[in-house]
C-alpha positions in Angstrom: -75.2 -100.0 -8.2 -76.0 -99.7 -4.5 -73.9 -101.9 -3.5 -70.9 -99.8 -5.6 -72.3 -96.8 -3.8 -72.0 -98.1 -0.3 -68.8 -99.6 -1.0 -67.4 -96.4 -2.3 -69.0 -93.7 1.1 -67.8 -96.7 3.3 -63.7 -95.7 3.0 -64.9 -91.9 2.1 -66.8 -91.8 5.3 -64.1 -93.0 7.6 -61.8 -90.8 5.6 -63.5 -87.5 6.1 -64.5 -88.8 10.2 -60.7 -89.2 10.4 -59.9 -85.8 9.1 -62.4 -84.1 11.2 -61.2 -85.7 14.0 -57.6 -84.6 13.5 -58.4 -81.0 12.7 -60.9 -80.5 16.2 -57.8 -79.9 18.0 -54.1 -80.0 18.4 -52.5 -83.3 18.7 -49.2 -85.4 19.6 -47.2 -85.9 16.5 -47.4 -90.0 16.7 -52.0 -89.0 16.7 -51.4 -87.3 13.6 -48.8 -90.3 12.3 -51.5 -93.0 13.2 -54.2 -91.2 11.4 -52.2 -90.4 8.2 -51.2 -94.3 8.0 -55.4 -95.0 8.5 -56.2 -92.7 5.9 -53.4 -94.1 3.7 -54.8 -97.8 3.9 -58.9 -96.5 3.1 -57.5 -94.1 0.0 -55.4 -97.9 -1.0 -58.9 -99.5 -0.4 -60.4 -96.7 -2.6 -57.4 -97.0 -5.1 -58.4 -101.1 -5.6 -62.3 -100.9 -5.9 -61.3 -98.2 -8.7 -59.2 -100.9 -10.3 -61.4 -103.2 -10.5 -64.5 -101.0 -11.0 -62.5 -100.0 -14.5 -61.6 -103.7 -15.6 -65.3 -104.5 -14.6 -66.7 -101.8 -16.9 -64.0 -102.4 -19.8 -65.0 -106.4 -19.7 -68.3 -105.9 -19.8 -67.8 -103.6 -22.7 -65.7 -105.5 -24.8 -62.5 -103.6 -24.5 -59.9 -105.9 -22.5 -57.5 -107.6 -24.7 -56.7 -111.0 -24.1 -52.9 -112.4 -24.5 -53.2 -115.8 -25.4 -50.2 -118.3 -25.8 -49.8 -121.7 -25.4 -48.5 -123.6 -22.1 -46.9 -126.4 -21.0 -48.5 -128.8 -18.7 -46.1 -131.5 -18.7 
């Protein structure tokens, strides 16, 4: 669980550093732009170890449902 923990301040860190750093003062337009597309890739990186967080918990728990079917090897 403190590995979850660190994986989850890591992007929430950089997130609220990047923010902070936007907001202390007026900037160009293409500052703003490159920070809004860094923020955008950490809240995706947030987005995925959520994702996989959920199936982690649900598998352990016994609540994914498996398809199974037959296929062709030949």
């Amino acid at each position: 669980s403190s590995d979850i923990a660190h994986e989850l301040r890591t992007p929430v860190s950089n997130l609220m550093m990047q923010t902070q750093f936007a907001l202390a003062k007026e900037r160009d337009v293409s500052h703003y732009r490159e920070i809004l597309y860094a923020n955008l890739e950490e809240l995706k990186r947030l987005s995925r170890m959520t994702s996989d967080m959920l199936f982690l918990a649900r598998s352990e728990h016994g609540l994914l449902r498996l398809d199974k079917h037959d296929v062709d090897l030949a």
